[in-house]
N, CA, C and O atoms as a CHARMM CRD file, in Angstrom:
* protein
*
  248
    1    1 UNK  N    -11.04300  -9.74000  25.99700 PROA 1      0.00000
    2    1 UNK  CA    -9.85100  -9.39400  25.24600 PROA 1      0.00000
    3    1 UNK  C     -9.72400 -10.26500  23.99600 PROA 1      0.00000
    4    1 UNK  O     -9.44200  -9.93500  22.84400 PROA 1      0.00000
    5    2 UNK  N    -10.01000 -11.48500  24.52800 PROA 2      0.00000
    6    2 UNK  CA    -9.78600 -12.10700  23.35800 PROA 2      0.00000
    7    2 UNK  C    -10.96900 -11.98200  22.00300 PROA 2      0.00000
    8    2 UNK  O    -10.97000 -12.43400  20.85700 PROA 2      0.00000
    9    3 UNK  N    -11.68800 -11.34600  22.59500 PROA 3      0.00000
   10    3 UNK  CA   -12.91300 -11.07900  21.75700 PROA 3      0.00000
   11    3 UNK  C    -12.15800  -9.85400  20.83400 PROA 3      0.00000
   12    3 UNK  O    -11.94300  -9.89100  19.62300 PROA 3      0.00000
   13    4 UNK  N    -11.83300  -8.78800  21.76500 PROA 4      0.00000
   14    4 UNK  CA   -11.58700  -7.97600  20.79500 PROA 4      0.00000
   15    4 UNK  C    -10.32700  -8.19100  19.58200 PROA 4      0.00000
   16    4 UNK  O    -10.43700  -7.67400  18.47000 PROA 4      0.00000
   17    5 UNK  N     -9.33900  -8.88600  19.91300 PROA 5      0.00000
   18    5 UNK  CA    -8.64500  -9.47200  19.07700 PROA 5      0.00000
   19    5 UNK  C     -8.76100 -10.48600  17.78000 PROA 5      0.00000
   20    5 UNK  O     -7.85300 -10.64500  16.96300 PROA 5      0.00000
   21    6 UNK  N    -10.41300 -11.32800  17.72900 PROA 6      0.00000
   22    6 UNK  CA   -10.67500 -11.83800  17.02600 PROA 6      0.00000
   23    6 UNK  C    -11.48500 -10.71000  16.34300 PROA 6      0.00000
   24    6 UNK  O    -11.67800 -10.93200  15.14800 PROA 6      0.00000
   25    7 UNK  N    -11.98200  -9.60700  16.78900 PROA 7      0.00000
   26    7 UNK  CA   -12.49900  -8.69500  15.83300 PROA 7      0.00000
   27    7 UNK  C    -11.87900  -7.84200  15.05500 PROA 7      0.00000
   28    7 UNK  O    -12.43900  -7.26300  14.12500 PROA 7      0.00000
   29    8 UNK  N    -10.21700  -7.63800  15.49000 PROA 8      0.00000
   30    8 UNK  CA    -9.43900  -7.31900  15.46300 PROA 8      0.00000
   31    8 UNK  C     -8.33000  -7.31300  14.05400 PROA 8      0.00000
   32    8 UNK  O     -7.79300  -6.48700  13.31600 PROA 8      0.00000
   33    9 UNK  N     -8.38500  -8.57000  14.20700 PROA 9      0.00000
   34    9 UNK  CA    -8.01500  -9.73700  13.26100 PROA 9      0.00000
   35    9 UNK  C     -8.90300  -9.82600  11.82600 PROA 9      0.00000
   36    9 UNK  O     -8.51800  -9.59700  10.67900 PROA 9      0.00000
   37   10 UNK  N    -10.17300 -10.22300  12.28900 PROA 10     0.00000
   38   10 UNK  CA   -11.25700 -10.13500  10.71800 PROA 10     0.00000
   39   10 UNK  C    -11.23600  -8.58300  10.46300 PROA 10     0.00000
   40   10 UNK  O    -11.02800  -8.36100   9.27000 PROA 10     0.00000
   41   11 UNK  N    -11.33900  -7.80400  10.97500 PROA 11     0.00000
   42   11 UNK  CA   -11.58600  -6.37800  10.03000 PROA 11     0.00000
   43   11 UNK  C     -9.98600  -5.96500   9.53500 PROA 11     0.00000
   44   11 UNK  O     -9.84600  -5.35700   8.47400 PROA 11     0.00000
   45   12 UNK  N     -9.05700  -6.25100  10.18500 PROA 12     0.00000
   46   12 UNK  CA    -7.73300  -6.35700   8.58800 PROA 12     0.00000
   47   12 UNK  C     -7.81000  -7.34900   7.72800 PROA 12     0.00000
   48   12 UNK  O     -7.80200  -7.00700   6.54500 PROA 12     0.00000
   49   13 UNK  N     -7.87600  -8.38700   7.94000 PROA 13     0.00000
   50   13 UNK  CA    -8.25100  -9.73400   6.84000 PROA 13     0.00000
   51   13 UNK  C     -9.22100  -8.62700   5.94200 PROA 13     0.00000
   52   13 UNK  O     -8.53300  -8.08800   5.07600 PROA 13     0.00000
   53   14 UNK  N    -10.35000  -8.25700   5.94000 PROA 14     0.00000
   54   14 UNK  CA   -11.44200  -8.22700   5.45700 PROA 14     0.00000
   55   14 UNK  C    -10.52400  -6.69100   4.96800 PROA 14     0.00000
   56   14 UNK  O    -10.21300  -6.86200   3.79000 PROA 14     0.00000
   57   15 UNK  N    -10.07500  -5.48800   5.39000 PROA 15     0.00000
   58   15 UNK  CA    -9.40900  -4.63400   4.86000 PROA 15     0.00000
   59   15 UNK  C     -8.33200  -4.95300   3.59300 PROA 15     0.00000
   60   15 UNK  O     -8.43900  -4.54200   2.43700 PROA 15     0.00000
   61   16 UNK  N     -7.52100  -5.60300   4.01900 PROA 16     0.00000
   62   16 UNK  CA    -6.99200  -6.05200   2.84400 PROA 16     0.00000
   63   16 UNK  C     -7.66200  -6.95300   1.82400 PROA 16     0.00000
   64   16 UNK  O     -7.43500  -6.67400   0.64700 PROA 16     0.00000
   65   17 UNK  N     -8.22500  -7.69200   2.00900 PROA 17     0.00000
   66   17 UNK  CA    -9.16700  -8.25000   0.63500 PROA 17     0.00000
   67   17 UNK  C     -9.57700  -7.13300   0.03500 PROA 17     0.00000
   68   17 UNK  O     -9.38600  -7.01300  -1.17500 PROA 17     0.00000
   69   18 UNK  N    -10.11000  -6.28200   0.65500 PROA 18     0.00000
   70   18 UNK  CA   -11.35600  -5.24800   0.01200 PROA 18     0.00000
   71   18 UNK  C    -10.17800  -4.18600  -0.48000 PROA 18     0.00000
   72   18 UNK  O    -10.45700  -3.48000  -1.44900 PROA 18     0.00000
   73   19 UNK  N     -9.14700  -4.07100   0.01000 PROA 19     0.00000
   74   19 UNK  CA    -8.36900  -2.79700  -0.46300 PROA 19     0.00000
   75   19 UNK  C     -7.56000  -3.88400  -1.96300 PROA 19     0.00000
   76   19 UNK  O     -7.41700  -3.14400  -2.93600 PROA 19     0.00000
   77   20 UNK  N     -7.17500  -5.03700  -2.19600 PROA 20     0.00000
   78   20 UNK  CA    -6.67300  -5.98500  -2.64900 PROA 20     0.00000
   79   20 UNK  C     -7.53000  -5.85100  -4.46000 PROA 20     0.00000
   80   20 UNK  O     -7.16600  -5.72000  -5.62900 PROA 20     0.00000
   81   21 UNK  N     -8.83900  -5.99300  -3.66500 PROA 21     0.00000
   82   21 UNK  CA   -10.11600  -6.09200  -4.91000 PROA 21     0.00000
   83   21 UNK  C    -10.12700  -4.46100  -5.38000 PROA 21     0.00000
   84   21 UNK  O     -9.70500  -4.26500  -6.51900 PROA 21     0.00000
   85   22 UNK  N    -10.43300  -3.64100  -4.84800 PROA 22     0.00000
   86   22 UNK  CA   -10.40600  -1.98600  -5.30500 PROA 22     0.00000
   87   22 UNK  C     -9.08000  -1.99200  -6.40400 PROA 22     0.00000
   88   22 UNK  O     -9.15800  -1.80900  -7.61900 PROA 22     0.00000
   89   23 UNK  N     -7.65200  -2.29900  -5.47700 PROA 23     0.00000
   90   23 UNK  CA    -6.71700  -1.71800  -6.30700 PROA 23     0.00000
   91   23 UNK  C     -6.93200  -2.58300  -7.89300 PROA 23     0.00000
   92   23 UNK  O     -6.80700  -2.01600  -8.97800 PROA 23     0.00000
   93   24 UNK  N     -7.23200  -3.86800  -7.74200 PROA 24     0.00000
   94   24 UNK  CA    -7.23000  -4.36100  -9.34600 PROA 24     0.00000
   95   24 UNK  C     -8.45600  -3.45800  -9.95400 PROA 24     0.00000
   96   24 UNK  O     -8.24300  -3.10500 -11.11500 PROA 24     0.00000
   97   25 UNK  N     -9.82100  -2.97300  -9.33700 PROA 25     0.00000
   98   25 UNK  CA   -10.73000  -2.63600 -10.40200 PROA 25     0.00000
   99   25 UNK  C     -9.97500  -1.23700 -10.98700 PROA 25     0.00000
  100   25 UNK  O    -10.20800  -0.70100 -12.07000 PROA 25     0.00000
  101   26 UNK  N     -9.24100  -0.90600 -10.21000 PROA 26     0.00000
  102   26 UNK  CA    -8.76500   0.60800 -10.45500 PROA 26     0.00000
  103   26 UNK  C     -7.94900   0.42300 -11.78000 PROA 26     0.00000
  104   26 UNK  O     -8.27700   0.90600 -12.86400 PROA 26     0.00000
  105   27 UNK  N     -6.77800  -0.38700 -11.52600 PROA 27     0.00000
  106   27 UNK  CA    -5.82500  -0.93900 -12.35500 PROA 27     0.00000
  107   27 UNK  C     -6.19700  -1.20700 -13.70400 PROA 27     0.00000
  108   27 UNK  O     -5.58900  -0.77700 -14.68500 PROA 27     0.00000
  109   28 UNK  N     -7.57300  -2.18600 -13.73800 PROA 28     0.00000
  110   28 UNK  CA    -7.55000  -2.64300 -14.98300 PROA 28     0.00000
  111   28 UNK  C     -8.64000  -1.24400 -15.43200 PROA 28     0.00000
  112   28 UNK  O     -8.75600  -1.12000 -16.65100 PROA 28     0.00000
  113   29 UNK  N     -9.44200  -0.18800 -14.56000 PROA 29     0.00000
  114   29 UNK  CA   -10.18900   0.13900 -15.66500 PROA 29     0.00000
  115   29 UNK  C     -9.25700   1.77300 -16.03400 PROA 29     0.00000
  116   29 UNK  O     -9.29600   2.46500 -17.05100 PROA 29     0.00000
  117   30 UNK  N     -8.33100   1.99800 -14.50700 PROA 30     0.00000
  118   30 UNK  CA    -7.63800   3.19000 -15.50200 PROA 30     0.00000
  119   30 UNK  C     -6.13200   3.24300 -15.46800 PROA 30     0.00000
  120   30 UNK  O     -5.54300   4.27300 -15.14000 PROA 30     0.00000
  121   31 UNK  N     -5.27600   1.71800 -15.93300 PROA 31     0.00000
  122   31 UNK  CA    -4.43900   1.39400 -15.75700 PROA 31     0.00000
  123   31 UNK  C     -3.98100   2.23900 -17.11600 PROA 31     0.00000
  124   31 UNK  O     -2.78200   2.07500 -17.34200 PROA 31     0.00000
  125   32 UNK  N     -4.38500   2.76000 -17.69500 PROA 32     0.00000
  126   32 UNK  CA    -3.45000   3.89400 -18.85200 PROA 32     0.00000
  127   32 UNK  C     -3.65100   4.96300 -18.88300 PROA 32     0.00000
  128   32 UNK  O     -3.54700   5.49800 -19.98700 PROA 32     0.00000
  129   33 UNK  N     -4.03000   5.79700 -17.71800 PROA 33     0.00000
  130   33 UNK  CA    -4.64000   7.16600 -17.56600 PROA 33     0.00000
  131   33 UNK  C     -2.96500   7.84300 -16.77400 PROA 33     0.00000
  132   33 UNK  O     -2.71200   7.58400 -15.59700 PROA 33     0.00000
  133   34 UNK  N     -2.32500   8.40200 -17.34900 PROA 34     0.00000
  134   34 UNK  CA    -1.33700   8.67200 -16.61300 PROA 34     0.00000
  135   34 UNK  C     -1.23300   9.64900 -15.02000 PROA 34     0.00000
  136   34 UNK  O     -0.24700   9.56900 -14.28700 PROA 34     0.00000
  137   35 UNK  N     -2.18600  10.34500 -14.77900 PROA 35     0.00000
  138   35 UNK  CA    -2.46400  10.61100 -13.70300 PROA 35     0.00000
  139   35 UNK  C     -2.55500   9.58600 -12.95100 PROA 35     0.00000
  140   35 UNK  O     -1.80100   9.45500 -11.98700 PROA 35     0.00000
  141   36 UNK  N     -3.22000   8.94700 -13.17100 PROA 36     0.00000
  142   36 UNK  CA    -3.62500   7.46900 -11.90000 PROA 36     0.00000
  143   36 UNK  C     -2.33100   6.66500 -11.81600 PROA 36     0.00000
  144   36 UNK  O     -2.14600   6.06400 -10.75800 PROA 36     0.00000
  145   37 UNK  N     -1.38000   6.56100 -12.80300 PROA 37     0.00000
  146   37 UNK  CA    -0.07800   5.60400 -13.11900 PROA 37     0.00000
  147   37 UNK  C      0.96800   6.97500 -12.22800 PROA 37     0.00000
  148   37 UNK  O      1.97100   6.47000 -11.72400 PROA 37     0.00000
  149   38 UNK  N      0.90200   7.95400 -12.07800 PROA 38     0.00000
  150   38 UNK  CA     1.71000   8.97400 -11.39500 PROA 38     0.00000
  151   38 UNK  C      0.83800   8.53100 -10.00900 PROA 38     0.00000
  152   38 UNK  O      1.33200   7.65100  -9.30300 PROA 38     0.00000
  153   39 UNK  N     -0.22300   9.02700  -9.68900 PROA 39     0.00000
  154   39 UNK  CA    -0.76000   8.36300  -8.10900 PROA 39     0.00000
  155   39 UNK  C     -0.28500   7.34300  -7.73400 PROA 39     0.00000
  156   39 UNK  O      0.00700   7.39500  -6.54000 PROA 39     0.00000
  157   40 UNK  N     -0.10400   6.57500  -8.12800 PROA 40     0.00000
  158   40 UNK  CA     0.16400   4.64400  -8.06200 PROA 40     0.00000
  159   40 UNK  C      1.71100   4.54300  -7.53000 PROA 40     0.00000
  160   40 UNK  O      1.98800   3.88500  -6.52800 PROA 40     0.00000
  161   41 UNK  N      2.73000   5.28200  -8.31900 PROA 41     0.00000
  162   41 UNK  CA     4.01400   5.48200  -8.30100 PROA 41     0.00000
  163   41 UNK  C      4.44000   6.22100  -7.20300 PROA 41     0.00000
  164   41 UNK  O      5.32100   5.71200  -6.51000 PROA 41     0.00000
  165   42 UNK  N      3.94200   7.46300  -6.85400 PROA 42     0.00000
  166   42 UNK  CA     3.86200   8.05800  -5.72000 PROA 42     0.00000
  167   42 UNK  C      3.42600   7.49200  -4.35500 PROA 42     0.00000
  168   42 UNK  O      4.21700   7.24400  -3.44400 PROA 42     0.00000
  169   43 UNK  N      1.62500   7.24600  -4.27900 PROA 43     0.00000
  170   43 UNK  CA     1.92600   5.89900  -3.31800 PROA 43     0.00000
  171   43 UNK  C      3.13800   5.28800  -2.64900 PROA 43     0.00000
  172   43 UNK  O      3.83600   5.47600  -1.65300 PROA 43     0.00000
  173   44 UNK  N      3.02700   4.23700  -3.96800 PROA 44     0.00000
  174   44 UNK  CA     4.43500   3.21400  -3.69100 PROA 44     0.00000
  175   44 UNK  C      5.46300   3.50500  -3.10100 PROA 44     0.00000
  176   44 UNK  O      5.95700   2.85000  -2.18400 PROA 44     0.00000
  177   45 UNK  N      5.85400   4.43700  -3.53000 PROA 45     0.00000
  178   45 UNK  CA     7.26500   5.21700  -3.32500 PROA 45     0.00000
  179   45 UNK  C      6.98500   5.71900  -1.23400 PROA 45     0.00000
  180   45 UNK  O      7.88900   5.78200  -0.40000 PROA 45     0.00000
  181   46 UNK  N      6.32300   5.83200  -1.12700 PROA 46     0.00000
  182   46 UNK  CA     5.34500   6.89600   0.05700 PROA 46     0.00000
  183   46 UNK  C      5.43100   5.77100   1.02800 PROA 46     0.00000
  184   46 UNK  O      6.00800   5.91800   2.10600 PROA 46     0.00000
  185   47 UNK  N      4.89000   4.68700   0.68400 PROA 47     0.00000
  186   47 UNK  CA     4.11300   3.55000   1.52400 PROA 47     0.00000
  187   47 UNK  C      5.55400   2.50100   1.78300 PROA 47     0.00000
  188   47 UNK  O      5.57700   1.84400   2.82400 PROA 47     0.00000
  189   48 UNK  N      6.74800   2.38600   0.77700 PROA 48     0.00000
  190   48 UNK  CA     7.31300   1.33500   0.98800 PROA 48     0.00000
  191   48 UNK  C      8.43900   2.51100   2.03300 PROA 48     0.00000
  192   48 UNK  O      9.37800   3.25200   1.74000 PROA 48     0.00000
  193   49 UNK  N      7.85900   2.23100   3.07800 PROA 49     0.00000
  194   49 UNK  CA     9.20100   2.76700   3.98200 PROA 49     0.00000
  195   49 UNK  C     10.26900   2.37900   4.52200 PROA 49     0.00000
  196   49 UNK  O     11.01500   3.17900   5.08500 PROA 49     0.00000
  197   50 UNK  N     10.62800   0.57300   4.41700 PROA 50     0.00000
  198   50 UNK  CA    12.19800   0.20200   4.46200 PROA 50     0.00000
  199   50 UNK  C     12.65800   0.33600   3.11900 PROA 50     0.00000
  200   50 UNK  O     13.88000   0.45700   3.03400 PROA 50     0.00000
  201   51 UNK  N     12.16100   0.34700   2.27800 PROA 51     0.00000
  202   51 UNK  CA    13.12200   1.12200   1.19700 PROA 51     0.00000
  203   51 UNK  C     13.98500   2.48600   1.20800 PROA 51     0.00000
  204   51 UNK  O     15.20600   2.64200   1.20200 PROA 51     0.00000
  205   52 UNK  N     12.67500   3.64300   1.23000 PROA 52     0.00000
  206   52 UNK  CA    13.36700   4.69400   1.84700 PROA 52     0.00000
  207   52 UNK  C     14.04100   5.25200   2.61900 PROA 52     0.00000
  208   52 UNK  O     14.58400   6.35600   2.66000 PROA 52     0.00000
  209   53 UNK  N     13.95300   4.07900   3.49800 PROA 53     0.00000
  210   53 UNK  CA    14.93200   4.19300   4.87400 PROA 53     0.00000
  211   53 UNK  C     16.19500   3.74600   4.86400 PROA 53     0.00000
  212   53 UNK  O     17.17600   4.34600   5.30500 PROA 53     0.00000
  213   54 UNK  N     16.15400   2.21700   4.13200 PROA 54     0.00000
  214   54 UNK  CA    17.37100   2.18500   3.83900 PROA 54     0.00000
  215   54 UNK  C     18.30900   3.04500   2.48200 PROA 54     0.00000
  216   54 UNK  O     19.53800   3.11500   2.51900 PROA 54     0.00000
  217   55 UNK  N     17.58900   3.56600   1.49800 PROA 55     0.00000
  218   55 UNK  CA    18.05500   4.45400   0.57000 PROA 55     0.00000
  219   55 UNK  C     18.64400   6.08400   1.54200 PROA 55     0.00000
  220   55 UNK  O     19.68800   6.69600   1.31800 PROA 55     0.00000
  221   56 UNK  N     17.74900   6.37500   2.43000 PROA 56     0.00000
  222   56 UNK  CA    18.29100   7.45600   3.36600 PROA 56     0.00000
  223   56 UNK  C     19.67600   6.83700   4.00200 PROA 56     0.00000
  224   56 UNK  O     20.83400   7.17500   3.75400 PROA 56     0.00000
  225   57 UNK  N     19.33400   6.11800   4.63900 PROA 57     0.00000
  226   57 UNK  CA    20.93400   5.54000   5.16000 PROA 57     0.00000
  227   57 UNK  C     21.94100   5.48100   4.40100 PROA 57     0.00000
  228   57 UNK  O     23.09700   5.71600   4.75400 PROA 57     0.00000
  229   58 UNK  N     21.58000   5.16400   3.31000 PROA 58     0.00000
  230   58 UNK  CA    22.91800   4.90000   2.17700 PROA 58     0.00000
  231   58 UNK  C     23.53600   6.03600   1.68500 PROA 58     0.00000
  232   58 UNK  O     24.75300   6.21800   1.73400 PROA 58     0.00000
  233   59 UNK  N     22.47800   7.04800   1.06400 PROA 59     0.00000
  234   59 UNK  CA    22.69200   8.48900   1.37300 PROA 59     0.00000
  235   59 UNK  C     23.29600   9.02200   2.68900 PROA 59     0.00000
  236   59 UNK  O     24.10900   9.91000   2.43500 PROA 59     0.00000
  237   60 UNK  N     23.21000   8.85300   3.60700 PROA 60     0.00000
  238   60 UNK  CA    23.60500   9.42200   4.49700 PROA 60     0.00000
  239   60 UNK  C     25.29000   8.86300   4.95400 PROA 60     0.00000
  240   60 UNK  O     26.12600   9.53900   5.55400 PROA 60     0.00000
  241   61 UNK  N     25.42600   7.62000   4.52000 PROA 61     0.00000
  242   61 UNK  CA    26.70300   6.95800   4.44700 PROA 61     0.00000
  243   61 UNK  C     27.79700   7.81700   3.99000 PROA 61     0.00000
  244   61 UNK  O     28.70500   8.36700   4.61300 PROA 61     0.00000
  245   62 UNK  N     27.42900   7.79400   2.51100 PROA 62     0.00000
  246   62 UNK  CA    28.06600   9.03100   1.61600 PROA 62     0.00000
  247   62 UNK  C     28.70600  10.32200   1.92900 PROA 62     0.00000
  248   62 UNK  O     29.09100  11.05700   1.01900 PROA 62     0.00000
């Protein structure tokens, strides 16, 4: 078990570095292509889900 947990462990470490390094090559080589700046925004928007959740709640307050 504990094995699999230390393998566990390095392949997100090692996921996020590698996803960390991608997003800058992306950034700097098509950081003014507005398609890719609409992908990026969308993402974000997609991925940050206590935001949206709490923006739904607040909405839903209303």
């Amino acid at each position: 078990m504990l094995k699999r947990l230390r393998w566990l462990v390095f392949g997100y470490i090692l996921g996020v570095f590698t996803f960390d390094i991608l997003k800058r090559f992306l950034d700097e080589r098509y950081g003014e292509n507005k398609g890719y700046q609409t992908f990026t925004a969308a993402l974000a928007s997609v991925s940050d889900f206590q935001s949206s959740k709490s923006n739904l709640e607040d909405f839903l307050d209303e």
